[in-house]
Residue frames as qw, qx, qy, qz and C-alpha x, y, z in Angstrom:
[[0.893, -0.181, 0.373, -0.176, -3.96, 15.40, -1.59],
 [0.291, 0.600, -0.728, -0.157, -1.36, 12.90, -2.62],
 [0.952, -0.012, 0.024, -0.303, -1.69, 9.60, -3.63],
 [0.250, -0.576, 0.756, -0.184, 0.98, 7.10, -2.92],
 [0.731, 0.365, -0.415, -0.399, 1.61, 3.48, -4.73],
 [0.250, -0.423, 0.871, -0.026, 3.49, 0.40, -3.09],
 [0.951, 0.084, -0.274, -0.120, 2.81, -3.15, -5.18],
 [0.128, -0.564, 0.810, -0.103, 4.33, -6.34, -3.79],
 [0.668, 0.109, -0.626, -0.388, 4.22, -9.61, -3.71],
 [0.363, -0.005, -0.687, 0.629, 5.48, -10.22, 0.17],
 [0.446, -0.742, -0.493, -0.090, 2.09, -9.58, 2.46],
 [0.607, -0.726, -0.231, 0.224, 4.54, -8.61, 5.28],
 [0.321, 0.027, 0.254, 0.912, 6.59, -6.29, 2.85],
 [0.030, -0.762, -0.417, -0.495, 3.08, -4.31, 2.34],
 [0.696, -0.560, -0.426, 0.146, 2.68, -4.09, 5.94],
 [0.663, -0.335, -0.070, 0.666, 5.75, -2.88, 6.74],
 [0.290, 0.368, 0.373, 0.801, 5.75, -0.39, 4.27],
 [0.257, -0.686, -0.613, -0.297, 2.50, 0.53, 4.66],
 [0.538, -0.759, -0.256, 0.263, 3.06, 1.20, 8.80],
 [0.541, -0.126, 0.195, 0.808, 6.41, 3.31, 7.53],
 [0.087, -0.350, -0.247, -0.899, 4.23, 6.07, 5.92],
 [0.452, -0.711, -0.522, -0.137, 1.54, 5.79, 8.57],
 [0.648, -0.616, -0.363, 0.265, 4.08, 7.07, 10.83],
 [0.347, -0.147, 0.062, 0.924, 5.43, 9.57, 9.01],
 [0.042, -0.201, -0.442, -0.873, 2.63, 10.95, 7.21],
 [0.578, 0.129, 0.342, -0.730, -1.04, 12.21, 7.81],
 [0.074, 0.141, 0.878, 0.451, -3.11, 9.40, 6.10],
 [0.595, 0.100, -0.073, -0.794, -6.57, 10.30, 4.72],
 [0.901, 0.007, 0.230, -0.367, -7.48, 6.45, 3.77],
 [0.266, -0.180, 0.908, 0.270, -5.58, 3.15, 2.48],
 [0.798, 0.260, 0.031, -0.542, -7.35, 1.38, -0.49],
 [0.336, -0.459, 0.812, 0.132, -6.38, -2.31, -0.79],
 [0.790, 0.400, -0.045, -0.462, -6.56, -4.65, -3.35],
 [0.666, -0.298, 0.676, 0.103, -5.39, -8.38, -4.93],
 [0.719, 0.533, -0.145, -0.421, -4.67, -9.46, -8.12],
 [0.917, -0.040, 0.362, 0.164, -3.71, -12.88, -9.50],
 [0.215, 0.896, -0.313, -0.229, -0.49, -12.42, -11.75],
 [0.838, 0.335, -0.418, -0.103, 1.05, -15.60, -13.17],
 [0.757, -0.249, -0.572, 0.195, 0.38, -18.06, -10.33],
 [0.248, -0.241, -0.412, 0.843, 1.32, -15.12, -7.79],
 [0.023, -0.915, -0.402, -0.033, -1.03, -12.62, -6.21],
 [0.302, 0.250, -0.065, 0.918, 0.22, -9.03, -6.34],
 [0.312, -0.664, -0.454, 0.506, -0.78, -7.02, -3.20],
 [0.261, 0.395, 0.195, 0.859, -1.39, -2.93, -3.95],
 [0.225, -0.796, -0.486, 0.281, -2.31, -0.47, -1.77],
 [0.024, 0.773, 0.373, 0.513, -3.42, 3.01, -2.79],
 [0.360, -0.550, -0.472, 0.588, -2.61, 5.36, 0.17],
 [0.046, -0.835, -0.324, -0.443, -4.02, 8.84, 0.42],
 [0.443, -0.270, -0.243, 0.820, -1.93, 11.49, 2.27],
 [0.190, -0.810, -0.521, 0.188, -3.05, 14.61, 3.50],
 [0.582, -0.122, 0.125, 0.794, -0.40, 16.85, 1.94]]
């Protein structure tokens, strides 16, 4: 298994990303998560590939 990192700060930069390995890769699960970061939120999603 391989685990796979993308931070941003652009919702619809995750997204995009995100669907870009979905459609190359097997995914096993996404784990998503927010975090406040001076006055901005930083988006991170965990992805889990089947490699």
């Amino acid at each position: 298994m391989l685990v796979e990192t993308i931070q941003t700060e652009d919702l619809s930069q995750l997204d995009k990303l995100i669907n870009e390995i979905i459609e190359q890769r097997t995914v096993m699960d996404i784990k998503l998560s927010v975090t406040p970061f001076r006055e901005k939120l930083v988006y991170t999603a965990l992805i889990m590939l089947d490699e």
